[in-house]
TORVEXSE-17248 format. One line per 5 residues: number of its first residue (from 0); for each residue z, x, y of N, C-alpha, C. Coordinates in nm, 3 decimals. Each point is the difference from the previous one (the first is absolute). Example, Ala and Ser with C-alpha at 12.3 -4.5 7.8 and 13.67 -1.06 7.14 Angstrom:
<nodes>
0	0.780,1.319,-0.569,0.000,-0.089,0.119,0.000,0.090,0.120; -0.072,-0.035,0.105,0.006,0.082,0.119,0.073,-0.077,0.109
</nodes>
This chain:
<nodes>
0	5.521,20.241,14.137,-0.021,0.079,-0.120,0.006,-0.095,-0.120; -0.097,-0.006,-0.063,-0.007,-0.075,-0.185,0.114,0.016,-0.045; 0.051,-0.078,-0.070,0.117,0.011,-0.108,-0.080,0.032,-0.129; 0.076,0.145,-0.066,-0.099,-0.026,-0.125,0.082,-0.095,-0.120; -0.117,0.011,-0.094,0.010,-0.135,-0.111,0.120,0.097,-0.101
5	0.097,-0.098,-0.029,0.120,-0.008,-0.025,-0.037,-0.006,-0.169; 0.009,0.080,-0.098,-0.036,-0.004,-0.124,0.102,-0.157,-0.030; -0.040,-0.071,-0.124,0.079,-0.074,-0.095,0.103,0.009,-0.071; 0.131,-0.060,-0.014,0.084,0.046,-0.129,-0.089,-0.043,-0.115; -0.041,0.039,-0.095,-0.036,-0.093,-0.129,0.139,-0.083,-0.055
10	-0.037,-0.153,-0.058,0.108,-0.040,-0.062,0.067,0.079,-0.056; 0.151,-0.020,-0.004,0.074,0.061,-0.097,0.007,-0.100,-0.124; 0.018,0.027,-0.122,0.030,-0.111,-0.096,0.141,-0.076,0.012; 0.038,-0.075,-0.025,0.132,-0.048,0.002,0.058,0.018,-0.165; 0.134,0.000,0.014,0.050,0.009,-0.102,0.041,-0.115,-0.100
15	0.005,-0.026,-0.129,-0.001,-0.082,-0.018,0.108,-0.061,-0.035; 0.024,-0.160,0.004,0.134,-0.012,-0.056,0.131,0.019,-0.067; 0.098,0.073,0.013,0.041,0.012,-0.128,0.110,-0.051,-0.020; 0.063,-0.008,-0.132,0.086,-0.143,0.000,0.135,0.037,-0.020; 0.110,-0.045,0.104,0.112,0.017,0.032,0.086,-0.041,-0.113
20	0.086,0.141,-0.064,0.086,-0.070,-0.086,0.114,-0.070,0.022; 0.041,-0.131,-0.048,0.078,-0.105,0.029,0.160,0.031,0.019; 0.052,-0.028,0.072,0.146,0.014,0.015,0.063,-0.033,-0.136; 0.058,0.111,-0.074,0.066,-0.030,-0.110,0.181,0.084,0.042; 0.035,-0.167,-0.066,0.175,0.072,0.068,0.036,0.111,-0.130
25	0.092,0.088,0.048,0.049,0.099,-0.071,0.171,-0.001,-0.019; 0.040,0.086,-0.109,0.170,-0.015,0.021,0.039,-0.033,-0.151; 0.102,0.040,-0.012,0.077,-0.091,-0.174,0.001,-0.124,0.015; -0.029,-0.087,0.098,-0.022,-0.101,-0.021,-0.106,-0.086,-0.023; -0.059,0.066,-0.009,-0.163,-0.066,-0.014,-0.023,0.055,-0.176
30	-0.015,-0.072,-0.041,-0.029,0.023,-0.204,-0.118,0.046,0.025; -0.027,0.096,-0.106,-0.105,0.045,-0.050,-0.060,-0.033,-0.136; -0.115,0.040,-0.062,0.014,0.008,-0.152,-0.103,-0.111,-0.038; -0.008,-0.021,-0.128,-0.059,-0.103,-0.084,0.092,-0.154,0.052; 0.091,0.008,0.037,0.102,-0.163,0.035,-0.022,0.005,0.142
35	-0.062,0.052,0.102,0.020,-0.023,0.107,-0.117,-0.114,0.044; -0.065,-0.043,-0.040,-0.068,-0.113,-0.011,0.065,-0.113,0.004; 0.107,-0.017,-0.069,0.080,-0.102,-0.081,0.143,-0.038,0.114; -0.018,0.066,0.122,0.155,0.000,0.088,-0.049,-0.118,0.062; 0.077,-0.112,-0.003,0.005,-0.139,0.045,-0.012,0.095,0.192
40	-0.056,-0.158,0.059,-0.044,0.031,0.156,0.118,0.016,0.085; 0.133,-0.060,-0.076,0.145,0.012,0.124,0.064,0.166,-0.042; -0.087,0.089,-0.086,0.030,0.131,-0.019,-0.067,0.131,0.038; -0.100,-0.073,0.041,-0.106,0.075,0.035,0.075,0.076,0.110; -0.008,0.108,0.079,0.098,0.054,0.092,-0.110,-0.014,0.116
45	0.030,-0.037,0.153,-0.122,-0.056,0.074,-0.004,0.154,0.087; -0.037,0.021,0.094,-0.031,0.080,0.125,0.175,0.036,0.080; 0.004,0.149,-0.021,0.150,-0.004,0.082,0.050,-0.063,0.040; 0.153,0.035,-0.072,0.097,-0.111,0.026,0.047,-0.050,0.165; 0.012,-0.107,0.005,0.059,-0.036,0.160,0.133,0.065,0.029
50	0.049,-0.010,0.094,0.145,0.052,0.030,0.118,-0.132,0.081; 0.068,0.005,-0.083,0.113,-0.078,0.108,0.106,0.096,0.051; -0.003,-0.008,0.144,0.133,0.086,0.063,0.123,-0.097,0.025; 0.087,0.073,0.010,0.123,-0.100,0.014,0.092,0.119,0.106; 0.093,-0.076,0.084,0.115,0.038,0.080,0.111,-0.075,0.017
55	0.106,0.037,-0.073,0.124,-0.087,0.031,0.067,0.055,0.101; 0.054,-0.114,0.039,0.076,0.064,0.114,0.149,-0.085,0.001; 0.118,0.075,0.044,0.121,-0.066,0.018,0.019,0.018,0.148; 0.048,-0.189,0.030,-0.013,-0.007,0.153,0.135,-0.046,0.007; 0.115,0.036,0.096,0.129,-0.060,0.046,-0.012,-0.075,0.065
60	0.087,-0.127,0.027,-0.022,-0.103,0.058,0.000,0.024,0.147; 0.015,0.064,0.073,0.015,0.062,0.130,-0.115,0.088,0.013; -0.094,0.045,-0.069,-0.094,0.096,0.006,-0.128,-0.091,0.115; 0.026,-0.078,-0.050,-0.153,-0.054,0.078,0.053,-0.135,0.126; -0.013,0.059,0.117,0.053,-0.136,0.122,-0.071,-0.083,-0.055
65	0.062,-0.119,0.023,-0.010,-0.170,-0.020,0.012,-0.058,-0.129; 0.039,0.132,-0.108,0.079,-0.056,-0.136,0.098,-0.093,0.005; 0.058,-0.114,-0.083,0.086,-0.054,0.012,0.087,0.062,-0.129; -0.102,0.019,-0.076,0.096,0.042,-0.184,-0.115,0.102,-0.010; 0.104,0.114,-0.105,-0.052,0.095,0.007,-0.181,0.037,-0.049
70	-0.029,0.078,0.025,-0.154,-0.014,-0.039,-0.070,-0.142,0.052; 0.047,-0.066,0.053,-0.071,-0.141,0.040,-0.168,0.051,0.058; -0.079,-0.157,0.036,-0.136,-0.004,0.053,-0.044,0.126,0.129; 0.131,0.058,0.079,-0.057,0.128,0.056,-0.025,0.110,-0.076; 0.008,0.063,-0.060,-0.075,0.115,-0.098,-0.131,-0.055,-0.061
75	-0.028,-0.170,-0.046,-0.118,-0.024,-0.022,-0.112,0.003,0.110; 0.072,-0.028,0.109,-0.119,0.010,0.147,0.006,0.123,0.093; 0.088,0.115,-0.072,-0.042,0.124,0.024,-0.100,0.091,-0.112; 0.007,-0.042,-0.149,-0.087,0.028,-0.053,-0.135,-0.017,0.011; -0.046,-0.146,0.061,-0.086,-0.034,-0.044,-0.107,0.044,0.075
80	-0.006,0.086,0.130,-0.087,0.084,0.064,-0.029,0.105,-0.106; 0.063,0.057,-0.073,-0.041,0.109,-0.060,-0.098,-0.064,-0.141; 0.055,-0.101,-0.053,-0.058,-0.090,-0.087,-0.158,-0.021,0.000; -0.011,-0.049,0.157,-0.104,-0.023,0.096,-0.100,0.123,0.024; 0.055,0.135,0.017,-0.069,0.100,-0.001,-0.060,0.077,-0.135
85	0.083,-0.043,-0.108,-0.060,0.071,-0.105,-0.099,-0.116,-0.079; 0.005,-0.127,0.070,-0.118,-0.090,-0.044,-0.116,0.020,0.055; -0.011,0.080,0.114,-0.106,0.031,0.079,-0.083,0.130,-0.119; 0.067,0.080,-0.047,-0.047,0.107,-0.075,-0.097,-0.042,-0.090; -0.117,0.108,-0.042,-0.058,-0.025,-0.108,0.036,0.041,-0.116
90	-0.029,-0.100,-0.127,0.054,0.002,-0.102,0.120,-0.111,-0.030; 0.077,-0.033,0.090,0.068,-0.102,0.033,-0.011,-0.131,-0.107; 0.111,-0.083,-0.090,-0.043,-0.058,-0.103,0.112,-0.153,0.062; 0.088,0.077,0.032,0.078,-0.143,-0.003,0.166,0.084,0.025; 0.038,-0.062,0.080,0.187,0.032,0.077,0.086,-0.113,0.008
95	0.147,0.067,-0.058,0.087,-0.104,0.050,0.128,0.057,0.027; 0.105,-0.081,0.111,0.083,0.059,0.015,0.115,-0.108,-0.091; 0.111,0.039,-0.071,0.052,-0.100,-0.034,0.173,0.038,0.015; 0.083,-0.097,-0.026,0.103,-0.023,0.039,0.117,0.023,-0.158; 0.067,0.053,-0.056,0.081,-0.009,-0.131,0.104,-0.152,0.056
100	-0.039,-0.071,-0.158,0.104,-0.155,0.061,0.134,0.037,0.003; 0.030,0.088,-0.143,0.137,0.015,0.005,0.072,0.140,0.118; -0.037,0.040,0.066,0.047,0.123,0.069,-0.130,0.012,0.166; 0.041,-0.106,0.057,-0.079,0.018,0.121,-0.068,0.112,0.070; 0.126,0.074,0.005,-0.065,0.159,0.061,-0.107,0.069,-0.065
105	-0.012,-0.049,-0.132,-0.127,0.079,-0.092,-0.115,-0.093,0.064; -0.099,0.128,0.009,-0.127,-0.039,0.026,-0.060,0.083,-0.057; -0.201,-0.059,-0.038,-0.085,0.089,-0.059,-0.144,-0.029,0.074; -0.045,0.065,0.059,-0.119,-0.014,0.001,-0.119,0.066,-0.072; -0.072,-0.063,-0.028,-0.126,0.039,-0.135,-0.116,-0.009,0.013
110	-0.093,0.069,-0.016,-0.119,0.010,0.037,-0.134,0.038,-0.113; -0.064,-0.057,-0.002,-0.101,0.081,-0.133,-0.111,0.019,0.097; -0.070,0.093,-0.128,-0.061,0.098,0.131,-0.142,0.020,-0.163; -0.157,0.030,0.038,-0.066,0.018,-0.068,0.029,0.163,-0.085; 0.036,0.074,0.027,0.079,0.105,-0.060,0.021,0.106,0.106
115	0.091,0.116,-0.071,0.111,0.064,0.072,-0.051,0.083,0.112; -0.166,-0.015,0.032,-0.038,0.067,0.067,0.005,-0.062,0.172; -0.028,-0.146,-0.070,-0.008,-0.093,0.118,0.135,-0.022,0.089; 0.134,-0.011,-0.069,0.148,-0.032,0.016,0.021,0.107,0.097; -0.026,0.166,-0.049,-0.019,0.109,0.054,-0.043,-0.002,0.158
120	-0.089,-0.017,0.022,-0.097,0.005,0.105,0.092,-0.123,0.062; -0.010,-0.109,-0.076,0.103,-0.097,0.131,0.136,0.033,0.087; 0.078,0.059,-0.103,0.080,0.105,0.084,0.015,0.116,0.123; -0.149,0.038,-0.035,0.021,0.085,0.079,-0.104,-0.034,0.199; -0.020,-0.138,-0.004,-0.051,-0.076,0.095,0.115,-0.021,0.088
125	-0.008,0.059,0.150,0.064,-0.014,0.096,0.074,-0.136,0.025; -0.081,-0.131,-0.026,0.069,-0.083,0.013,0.105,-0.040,-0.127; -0.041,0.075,-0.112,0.062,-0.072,-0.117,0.190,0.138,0.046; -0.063,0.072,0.068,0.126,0.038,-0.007,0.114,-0.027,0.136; -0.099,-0.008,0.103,0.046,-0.087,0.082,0.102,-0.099,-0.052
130	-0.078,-0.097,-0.073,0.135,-0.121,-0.018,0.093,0.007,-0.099; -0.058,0.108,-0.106,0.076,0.037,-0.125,0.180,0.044,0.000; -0.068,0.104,0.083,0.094,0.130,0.004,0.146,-0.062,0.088; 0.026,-0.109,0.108,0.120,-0.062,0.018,0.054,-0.028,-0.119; -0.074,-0.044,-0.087,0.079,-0.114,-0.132,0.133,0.101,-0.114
135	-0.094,0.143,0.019,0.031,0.081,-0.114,0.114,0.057,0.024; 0.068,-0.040,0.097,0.178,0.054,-0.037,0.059,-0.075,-0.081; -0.057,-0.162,0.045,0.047,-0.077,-0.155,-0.018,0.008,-0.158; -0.115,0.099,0.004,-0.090,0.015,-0.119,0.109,0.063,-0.139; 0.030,-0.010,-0.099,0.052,0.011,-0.123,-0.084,0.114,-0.069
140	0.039,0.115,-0.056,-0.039,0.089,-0.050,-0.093,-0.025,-0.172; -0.081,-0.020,-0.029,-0.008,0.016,-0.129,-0.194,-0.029,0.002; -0.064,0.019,-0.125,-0.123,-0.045,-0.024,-0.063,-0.110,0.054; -0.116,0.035,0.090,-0.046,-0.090,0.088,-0.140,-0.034,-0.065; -0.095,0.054,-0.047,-0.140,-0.025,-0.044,-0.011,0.007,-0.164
145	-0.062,-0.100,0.006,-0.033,-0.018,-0.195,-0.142,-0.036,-0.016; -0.048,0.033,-0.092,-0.129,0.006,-0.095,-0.013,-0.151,-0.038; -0.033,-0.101,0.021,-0.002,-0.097,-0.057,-0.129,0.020,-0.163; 0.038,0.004,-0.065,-0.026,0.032,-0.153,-0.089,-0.136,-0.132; 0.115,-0.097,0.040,-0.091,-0.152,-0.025,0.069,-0.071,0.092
150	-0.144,-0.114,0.011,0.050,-0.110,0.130,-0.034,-0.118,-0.048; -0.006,-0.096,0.035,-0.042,-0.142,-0.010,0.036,-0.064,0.093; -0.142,-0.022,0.057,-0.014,-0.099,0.161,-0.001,-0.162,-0.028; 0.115,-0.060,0.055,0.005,-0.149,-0.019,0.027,-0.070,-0.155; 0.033,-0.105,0.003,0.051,-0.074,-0.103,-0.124,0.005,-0.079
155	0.034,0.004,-0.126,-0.095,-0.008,-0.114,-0.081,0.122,-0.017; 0.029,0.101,0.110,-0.106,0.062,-0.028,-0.009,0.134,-0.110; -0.070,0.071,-0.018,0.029,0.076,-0.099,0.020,0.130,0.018; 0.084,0.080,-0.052,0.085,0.135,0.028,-0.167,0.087,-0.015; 0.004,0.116,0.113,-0.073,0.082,0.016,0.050,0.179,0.002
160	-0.028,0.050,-0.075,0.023,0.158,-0.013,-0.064,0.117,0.112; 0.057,0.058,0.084,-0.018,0.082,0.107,-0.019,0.138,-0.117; -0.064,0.070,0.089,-0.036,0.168,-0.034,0.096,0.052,0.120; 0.102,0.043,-0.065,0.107,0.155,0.096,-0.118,0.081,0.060; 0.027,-0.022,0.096,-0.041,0.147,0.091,0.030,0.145,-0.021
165	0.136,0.007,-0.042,0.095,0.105,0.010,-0.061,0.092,-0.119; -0.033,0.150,0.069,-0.013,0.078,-0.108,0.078,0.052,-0.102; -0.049,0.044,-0.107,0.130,0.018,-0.124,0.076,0.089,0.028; -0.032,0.067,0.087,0.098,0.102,0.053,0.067,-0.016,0.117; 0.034,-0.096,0.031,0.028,-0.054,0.127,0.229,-0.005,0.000
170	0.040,0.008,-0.108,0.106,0.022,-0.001,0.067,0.187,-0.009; -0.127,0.077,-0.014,0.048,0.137,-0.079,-0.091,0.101,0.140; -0.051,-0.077,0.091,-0.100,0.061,0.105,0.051,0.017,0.115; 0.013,0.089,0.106,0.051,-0.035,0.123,-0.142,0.059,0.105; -0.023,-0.014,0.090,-0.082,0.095,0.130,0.040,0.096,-0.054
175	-0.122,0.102,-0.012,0.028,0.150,0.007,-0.005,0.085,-0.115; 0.057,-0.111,-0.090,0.120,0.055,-0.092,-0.132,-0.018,-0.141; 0.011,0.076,-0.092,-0.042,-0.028,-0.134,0.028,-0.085,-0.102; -0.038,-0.076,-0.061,0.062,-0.122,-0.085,0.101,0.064,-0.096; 0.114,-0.070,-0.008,0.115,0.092,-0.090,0.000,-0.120,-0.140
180	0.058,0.099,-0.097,-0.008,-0.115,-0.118,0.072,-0.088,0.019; -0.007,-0.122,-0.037,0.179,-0.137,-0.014,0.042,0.067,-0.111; 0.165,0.012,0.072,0.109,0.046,-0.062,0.046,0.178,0.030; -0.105,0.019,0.086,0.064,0.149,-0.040,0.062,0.014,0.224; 0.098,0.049,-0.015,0.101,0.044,0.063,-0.102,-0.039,0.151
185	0.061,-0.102,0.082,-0.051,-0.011,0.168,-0.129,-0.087,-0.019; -0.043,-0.038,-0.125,-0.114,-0.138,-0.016,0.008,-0.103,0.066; -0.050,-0.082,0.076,0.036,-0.162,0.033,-0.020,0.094,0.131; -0.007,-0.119,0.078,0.064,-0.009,0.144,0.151,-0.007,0.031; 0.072,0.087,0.127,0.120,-0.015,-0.019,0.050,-0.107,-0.002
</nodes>
């Protein structure tokens, strides 16, 4: 049996270019106005801010087999698998674990991270908690992640201004909840 003849699409036109407006950072930190021309380049505020996380931890000298003094080189070679795992993550900037000179048992390990989304997600990676989660009975209670705000990479170099992520309502907001004014009764986070 013939196949019958299969009509044509006619061209469709294509559409034509159109031109993408440019990433412009936003925030109180970025000037506006007739002077914003005039903000020298180490003020300029660049592309969301990076994040450094931090974890201290207090280790007893008996906490970790093959210590000789407290906090000694075993807590550094039990950290450093987990060290190891959150370098694997993306976003990943640079880690260290370090030692306090005056008070051995203090330790910190630190991590910067391309921002809080990336730090996030590394956490919650099977292996990162795998090696993590032994460490954290040693772990010290208090503020672990910061906004890095201005930086300056290497000697000489020149201080650079980050754009906050954090929305302005980010202290007065919870899940769920409606933004409450600052200052009025149960504001903030507890």
């Amino acid at each position: 049996m013939p196949v019958p003849d299969v009509p044509t699409v006619p061209d469709v036109p294509t559409v034509p270019d159109v031109p993408t407006v440019p990433d412009v950072p936003t925030g109180p930190d970025v000037p506006t106005g007739p002077d914003a021309s005039t903000v020298p380049d180490w003020a300029a505020p660049t592309a969301g801010a990076p994040v450094v996380a931090q974890i201290a931890f207090a280790v007893p000298g008996d906490a970790v087999p093959g210590d000789a003094v407290p906090g000694g080189a075993g807590f550094a070679a039990a950290a450093r698998p987990a060290l190891d795992a959150l370098a694997r993550a993306p976003g990943f900037r640079g880690g260290r674990i370090a030692q306090a000179l005056d008070e051995p048992g203090s330790w910190l390990m630190t991590t910067e991270w391309d921002g809080p989304g990336a730090w996030r997600r590394a956490l919650s990676a099977f292996e990162v908690r795998y090696a993590l989660t032994p460490l954290l009975v040693f772990a010290v209670d208090g503020p672990g992640t910061f906004e890095v705000l201005v930086s300056v990479d290497g000697p000489g170099g020149s201080a650079r201004t980050h754009r906050s992520d954090r929305t302005p309502d980010a202290d007065t907001a919870a899940p769920g909840e409606p933004p409450r004014s600052v200052g009025a009764p149960g504001a903030g986070r507890p």
